[in-house]
C-alpha positions as CSV (number, residue, x, y, z in Angstrom):
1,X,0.0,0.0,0.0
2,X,1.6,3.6,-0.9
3,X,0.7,6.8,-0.3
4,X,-1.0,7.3,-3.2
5,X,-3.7,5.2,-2.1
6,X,-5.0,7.8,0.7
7,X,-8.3,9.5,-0.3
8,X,-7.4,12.8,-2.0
9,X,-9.8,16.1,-1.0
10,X,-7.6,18.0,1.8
11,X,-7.2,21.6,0.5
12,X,-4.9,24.1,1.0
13,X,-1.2,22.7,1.7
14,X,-1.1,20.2,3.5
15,X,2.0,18.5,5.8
16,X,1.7,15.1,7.1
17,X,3.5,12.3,8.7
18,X,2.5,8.5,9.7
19,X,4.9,6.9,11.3
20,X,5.2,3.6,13.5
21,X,7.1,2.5,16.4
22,X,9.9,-0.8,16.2
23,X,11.6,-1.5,19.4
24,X,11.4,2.0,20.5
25,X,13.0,3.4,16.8
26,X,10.7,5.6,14.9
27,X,10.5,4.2,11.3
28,X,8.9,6.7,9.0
29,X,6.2,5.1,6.4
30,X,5.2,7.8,4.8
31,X,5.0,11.6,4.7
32,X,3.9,14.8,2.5
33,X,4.3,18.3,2.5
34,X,6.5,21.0,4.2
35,X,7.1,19.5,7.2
36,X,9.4,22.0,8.9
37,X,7.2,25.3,8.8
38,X,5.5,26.1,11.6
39,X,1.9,26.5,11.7
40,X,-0.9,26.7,14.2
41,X,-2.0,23.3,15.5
42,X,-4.9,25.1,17.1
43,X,-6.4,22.4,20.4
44,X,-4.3,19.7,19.3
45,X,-1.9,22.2,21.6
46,X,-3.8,20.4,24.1
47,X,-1.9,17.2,23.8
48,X,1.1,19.4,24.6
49,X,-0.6,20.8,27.5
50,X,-1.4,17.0,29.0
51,X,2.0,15.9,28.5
52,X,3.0,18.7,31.0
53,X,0.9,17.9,33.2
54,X,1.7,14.4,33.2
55,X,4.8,15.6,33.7
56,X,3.8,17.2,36.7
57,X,2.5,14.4,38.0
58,X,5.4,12.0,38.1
59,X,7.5,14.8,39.4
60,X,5.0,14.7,42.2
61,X,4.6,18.5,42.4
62,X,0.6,18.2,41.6
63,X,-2.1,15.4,41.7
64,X,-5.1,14.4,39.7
65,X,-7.2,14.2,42.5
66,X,-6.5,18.0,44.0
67,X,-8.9,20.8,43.8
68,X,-8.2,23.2,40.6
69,X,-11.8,24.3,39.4
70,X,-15.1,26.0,40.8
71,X,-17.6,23.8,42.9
72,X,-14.7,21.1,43.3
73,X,-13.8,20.2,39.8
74,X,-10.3,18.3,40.4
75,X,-7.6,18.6,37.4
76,X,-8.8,15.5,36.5
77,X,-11.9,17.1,35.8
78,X,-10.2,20.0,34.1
79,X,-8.5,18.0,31.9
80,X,-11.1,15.2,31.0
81,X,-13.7,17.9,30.2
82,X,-16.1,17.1,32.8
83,X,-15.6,19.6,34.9
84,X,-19.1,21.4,34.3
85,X,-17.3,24.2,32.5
86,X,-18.6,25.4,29.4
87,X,-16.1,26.2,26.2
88,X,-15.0,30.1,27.5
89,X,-15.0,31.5,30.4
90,X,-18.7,33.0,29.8
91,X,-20.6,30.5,29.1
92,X,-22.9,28.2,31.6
93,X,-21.9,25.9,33.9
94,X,-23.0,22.8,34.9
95,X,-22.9,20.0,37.9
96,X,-19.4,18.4,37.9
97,X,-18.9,15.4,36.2
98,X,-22.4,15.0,34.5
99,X,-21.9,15.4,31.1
100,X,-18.6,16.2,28.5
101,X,-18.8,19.7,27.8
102,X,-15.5,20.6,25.9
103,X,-14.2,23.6,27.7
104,X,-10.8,25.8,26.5
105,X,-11.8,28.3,29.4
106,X,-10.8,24.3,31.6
107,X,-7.8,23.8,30.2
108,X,-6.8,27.6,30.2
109,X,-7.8,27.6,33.8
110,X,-5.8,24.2,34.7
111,X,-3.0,26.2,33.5
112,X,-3.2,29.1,35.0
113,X,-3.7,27.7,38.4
114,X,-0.4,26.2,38.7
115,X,1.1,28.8,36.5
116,X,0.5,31.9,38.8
117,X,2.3,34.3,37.8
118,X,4.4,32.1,35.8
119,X,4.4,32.1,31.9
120,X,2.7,29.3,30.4
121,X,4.8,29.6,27.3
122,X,8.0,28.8,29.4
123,X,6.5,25.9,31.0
124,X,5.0,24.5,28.0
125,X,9.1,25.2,27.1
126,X,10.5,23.6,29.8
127,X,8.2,20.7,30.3
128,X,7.8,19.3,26.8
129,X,9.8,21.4,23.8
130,X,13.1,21.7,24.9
131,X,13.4,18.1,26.3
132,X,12.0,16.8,23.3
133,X,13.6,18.8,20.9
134,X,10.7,20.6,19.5
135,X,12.9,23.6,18.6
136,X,10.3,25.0,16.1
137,X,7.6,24.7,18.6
138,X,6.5,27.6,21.2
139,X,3.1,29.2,22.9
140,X,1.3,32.1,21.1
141,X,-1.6,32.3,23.4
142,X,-3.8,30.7,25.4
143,X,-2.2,27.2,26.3
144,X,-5.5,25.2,24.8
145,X,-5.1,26.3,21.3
146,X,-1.7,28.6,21.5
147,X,0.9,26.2,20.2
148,X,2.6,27.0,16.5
149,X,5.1,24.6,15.1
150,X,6.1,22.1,12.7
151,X,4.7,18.8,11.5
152,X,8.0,17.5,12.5
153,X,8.1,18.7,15.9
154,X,4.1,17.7,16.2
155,X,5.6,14.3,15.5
156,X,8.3,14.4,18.1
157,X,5.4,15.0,21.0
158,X,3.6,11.6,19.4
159,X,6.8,10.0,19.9
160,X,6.7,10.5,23.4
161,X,3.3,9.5,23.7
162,X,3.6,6.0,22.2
163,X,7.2,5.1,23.5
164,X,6.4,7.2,26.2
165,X,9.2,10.0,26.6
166,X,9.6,12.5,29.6
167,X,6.6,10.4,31.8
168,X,6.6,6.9,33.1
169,X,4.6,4.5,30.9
170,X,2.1,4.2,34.0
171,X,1.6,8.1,33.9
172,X,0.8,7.8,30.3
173,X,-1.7,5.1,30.2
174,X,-3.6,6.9,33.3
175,X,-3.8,9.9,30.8
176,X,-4.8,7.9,27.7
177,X,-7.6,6.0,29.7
178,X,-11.4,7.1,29.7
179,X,-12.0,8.9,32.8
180,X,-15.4,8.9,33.6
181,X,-16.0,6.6,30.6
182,X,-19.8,6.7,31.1
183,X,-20.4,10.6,30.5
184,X,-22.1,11.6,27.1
185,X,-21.2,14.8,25.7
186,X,-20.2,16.6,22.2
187,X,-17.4,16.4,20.1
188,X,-17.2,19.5,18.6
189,X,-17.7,19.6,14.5
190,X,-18.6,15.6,14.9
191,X,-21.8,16.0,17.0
192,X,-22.9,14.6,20.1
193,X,-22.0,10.9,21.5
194,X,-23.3,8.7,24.0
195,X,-21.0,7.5,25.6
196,X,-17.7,10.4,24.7
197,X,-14.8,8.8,26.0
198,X,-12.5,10.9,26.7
199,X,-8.8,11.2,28.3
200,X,-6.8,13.4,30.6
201,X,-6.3,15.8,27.6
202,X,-6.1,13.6,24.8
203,X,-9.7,12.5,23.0
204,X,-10.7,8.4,23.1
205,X,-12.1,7.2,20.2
206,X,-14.1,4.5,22.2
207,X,-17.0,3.9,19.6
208,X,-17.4,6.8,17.9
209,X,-18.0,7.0,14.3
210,X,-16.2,10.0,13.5
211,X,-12.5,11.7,12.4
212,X,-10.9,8.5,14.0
213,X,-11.9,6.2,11.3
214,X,-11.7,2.6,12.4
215,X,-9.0,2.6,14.4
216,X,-9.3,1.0,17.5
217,X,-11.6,1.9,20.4
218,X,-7.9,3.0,23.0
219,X,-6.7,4.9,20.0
220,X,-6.1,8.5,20.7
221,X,-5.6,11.8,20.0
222,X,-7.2,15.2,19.1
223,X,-7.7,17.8,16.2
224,X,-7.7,21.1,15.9
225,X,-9.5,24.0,13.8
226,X,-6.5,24.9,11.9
227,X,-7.1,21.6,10.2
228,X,-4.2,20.1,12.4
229,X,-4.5,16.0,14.2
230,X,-2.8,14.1,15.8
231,X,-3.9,9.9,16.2
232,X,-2.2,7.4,17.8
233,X,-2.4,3.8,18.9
234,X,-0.4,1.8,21.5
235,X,-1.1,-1.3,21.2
236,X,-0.2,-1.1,17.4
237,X,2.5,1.7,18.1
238,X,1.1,3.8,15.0
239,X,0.6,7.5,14.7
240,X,-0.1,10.1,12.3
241,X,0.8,13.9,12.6
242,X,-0.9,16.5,10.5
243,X,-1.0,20.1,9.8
244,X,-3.0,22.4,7.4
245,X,-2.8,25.1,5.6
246,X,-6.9,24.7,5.7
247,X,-9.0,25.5,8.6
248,X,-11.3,22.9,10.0
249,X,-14.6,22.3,8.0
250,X,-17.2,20.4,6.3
251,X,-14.1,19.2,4.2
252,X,-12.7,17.7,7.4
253,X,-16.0,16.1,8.4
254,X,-16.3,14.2,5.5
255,X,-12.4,13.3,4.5
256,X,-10.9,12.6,8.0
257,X,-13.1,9.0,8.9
258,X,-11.6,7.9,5.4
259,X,-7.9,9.5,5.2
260,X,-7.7,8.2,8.7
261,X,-8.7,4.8,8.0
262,X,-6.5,4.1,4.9
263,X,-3.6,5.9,7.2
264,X,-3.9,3.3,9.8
265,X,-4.1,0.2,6.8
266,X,-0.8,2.2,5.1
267,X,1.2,2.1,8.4
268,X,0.3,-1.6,9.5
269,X,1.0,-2.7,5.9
270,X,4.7,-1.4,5.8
C-alpha cells in the first residue's frame, strides 16, 4: 500500500507524517508536504498541555485528584472535560462530572492555576519542547489552542506518547484511559456521543464513528481548527501527525473517517 492510495480532497497545503514505532526506533512510512514550517495546530496544543501535566505528576509537584476548578472540579476534571465548564469562560456551567462539555476556558484555567504568575509559554518550554527537541515549537496564546510549530516537531510529542518520553509509561496510560468513561457529551464539528470517552487531555475514540476512522476503540488523539491532528495507537504503536494550511470544515468532516482509515491500513502494511 503507498501513499498514493489515501483518499485525495484535503485543501490548501497540506503536511503530514505517519509513522510507526519498532523497538522504541521511529520508522517513517510515509509523509507529505513542508514538514518544517511552523503552523498553528490550534487544540491539538492540548496534547502538549497533557504531557506537561503528566509531567507534573510524576515529578509529584501536583495530583489528579486535587482541587483546581469551581464547585470542586479536580484537574482530573479540568482535563477530561467534565468539569461542568462550558467552552469560554462566559458560558454556563454545569454540575461536575455529568456530562462532557468541551471547555478551552478548563484547560486555560488548569493552566493558570499552577502557573500563577508564571508564563505558560516557558513551561509549555520547559516541560515538553526543549526536552524533546521541539525547537520550532513555542506558545502564542492561550495554552489550549496557542501552540505554532512544525509537523515534524508535532511528531516528536507523538513520539513520546507511544514510546512514552519524559513520563513513566504508567503516567501515560492513566492519561490515555477514559475517565469517567460513562459521561455523554459533544465532540465539537462531529456532533454529540453517547457515551464520549475521553482522556486526561487527549480524546478516546471509544466507539465513535467520526474523524478516528476505524481505528481501535484505545486509539487517541485530538484535532484542531487549523485543520491540524494528531492519532495514535499503542497497542499497534502507530501515529499520524498533521497540519494544514486549511481551517477545519465540512471538508474535514467528510475526509478525515476515510484518510484516517486508509492511514492506519498504510502504516500496518509497511
Amino acid at each position: 500500500m503507498s501513499i498514493s492510495s489515501l483518499p485525495s480532497g484535503w485543501p490548501g497545503d497540506p503536511s503530514f507524517i505517519v509513522f510507526r514505532m519498532n523497538g522504541g526506533l521511529v520508522e517513517i512510512v510515509a509523509s507529505e508536504g513542508d514538514l518544517e514550517q511552523a503552523r498553528p495546530w490550534a487544540s491539538v496544543s492540548k496534547m502538549a498541555v497533557s504531557l506537561a501535566f503528566a509531567v507534573e505528576l510524576d515529578w509529584g509537584f501536583h495530583r489528579l485528584t486535587e482541587t483546581f476548578g469551581p464547585r470542586g472540579a479536580t484537574l482530573s476534571n479540568l482535563l477530561s472535560h467534565s468539569s461542568g465548564l462550558g467552552l469560554e469562560e462566559d458560558d454556563p456551567v454545569i454540575d461536575v462530572a455529568t456530562k462532557r462539555v468541551y471547555s478551552n476556558y478548563g484547560i486555560d484555567h488548569a493552566v493558570n492555576v499552577i502557573m500563577g504568575e508564571n508564563e505558560p509559554s516557558e513551561w509549555l518550554h520547559d516541560r515538553v519542547f526543549a526536552p524533546l527537541g521541539m525547537s520550532s515549537s513555542h506558545l502564542e496564546g492561550r495554552p489550549s489552542s496557542g501552540v505554532v510549530g512544525s509537523t515534524a516537531d508535532m511528531r516528536s510529542l507523538g513520539e513520546a506518547w507511544l514510546r512514552p518520553d519524559a513520563i513513566s509509561k504508567e503516567t501515560r496510560n492513566r492519561f490515555i484511559t477514559p475517565f469517567l468513561p460513562a459521561l455523554n457529551g459533544i465532540v465539537p464539528g462531529f456532533g454529540r456521543f453517547s457515551p464520549c470517552p475521553w482522556g486526561l487531555g487527549p480524546e478516546v475514540r471509544g466507539q465513535k464513528e467520526h474523524w478516528m476512522g476505524d481505528w481501535p476503540a484505545e486509539s487517541f488523539g485530538h484535532f484542531g481548527m487549523s485543520g491540524a491532528l494528531m492519532l495514535l495507537n499503542v497497542d499497534e504503536m502507530i501515529g499520524v501527525v498533521a497540519t494544514s494550511t486549511e481551517d477545519f470544515g465540512p471538508w474535514a468532516v467528510k475526509l478525515w473517517p476515510a484518510w484516517t482509515s486508509a492511514v492506519r491500513k498504510l502504516a500496518l502494511a509497511s
